[in-house]
N, C-alpha and C positions, 0 to 999 in steps of 0.2 A: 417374534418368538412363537406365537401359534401357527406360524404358517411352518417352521421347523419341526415343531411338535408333529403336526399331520404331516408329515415326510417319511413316515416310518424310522425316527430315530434309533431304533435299536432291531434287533433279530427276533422273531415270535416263534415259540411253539407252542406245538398243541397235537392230539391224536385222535385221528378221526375213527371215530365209531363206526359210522356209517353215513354215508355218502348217495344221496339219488338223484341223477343228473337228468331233464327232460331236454331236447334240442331242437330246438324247430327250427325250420328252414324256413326265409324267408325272402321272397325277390330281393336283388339286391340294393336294387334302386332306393325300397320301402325304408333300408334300414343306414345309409348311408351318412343320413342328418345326425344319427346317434354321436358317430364318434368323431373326433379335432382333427384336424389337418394333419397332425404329424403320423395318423395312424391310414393303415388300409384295410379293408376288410378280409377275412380270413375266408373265400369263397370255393365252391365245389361244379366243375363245369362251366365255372366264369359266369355263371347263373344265380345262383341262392349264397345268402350270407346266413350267416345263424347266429342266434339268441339264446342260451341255455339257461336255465334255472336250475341250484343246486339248491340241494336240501341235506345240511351237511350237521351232525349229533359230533360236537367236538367237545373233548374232557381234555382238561388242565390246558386251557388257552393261558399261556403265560410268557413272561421275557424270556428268551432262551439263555439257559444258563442255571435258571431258576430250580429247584426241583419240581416232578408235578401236581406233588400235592399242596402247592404254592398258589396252583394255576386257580382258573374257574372253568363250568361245564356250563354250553351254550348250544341252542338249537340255530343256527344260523341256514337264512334263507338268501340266497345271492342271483342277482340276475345281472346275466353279461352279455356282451357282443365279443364273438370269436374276429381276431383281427391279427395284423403283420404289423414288425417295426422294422424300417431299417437304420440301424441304428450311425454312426456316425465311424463306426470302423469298417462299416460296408455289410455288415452283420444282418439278417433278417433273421427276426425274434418271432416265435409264435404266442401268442398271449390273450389275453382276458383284458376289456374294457369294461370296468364296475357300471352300473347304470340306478340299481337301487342295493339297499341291502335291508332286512327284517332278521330281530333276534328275538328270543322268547323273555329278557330279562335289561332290565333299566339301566343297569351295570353295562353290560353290553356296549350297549347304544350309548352312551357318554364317554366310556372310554375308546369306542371305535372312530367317533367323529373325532377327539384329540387326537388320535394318532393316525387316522388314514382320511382319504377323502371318498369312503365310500358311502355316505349319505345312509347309513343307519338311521331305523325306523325300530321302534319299539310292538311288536304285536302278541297275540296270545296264537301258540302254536302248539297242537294237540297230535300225538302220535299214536295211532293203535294199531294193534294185530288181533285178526281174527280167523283162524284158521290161514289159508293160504295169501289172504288177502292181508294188504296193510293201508292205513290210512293217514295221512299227515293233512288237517285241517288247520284252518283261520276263519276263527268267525268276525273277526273285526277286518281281516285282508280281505274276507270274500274268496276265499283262498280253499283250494282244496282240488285232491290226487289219491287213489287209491289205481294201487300197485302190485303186483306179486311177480317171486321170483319164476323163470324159466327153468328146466335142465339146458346143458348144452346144445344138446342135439335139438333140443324146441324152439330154441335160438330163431327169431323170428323180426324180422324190420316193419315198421307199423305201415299199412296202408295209405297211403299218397305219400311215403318219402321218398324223395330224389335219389334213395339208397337204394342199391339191387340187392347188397348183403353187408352181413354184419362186418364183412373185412372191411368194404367201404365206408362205415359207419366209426368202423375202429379210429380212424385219424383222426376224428373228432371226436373222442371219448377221453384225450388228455394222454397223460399229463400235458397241460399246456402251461408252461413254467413260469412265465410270464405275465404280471400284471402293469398295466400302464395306466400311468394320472398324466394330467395335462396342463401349464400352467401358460394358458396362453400369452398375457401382456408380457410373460418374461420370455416367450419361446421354450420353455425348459418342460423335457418328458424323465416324468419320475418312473423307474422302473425298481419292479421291487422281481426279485425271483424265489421262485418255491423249491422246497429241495423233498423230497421224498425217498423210504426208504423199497417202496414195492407197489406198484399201481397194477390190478390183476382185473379190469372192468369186467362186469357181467352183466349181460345182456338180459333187461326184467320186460312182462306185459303191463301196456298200462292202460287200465281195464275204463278209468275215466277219469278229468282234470276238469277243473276250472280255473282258468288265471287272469284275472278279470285286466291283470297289471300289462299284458299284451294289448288287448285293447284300446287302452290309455295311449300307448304307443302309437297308435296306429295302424297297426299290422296287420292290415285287416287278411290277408294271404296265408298269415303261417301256418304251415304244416309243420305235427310232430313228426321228424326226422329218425329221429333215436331216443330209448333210453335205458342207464345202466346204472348200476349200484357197485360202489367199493367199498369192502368194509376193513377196519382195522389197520389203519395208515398211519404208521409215524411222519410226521410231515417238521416242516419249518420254513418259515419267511425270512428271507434274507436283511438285513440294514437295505433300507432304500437306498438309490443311487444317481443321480440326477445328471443330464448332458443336457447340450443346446440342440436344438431342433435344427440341423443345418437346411432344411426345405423351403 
């Protein structure tokens, strides 16, 4: 019965506030071990895979269907590996493998590990602005990014990415629709898909980070790639939906 429960039994909404996605590239080889058999990595030049961290301010996360002032509001912090599915009608999916997730509230994290399997962690996550700059820390992650917006035309790719410009950068800025869980002894890839009503990324500087959670990984290589901000997204997660891995 729990293992149903974390299948995404039903459909999730929620409306994203604001969204800041960091992407690093990093050799391929490095990051390989991350994700199951049934998946592939999502690679640029057949060289660098990538890692993103989102940092996502979501109001009325609830069952869809629900109204939103049913919902709850949640700072959610997500780290994934960019990867391929091919699915079982010949289908190649683009998508997000989960790897940790951080929320600002208890709630959160109890109800995300019942219904998914993306390994929520409870932490304290602190948002400011101050003049141009903005900062999203974690004193108990060791966690911390300060940020600010571009104009357009400032539009700018950070120094060592594998990116020449921000068009190159675009294809991995999302939507990427797909998310994938993995149940190995049964063979079985849970695919859950996002539906959204408008993804407009903007390209921000990010002035400095710390993510101590790369590290841990191993990664000892990655370069920030890209990063952008979306804000004001009506979003929804689909009922989960599960095949057999024919691989």
């Amino acid at each position: 019965m729990l293992d149903f429960l974390k299948n995404h039994p039903f459909a999730v909404a929620a409306h994203f506030e604001q969204s800041v996605v960091l992407t690093f590239a990093v050799p391929k080889e490095q990051v390989q071990y991350l994700i199951p058999e049934c998946l592939q990595l999502d690679t640029y030049q057949d060289r660098y895979a990538f890692v993103a961290i989102a940092m996502v301010q979501t109001k009325g996360l609830r069952p869809k269907g629900l109204p939103q002032f049913m919902g709850n509001d949640f700072f959610l912090i997500g780290y994934r590996v960019f990867v391929k599915y091919i699915n079982n009608k010949g289908k190649r999916l683009r998508g997000l493998y989960i790897l940790k997730s951080e929320t600002d509230k208890k709630k959160m994290e109890l109800l995300g590990n019942i219904f998914t399997h993306y390994n929520y962690t409870t932490t304290d996550i602190a948002e400011r602005t101050e003049g141009e700059h903005t900062h999203i820390k974690s004193i108990a992650s060791d966690f911390e990014i300060d940020w600010q917006r571009l104009k357009e035309e400032d539009a700018t790719i950070p120094a060592g990415s594998p990116f020449t410009e921000w068009a190159d950068a675009r294809r991995f800025s999302g939507p990427l629709p797909f998310t994938f869980t993995y149940n190995q002894p049964k063979k079985e890839v849970l695919i859950i898909e996002g539906v959204r009503e408008k993804w407009k990324p903007q390209p921000i500087k990010i002035n400095n980070f710390h993510i101590p959670f790369l590290e841990k990984l191993g990664l000892t290589d990655a370069k920030l790639a890209s990063a952008f901000v979306v804000e004001d997204i009506p979003y929804y997660w689909k009922k989960g939906r599960i095949e057999t891995w024919q691989g």
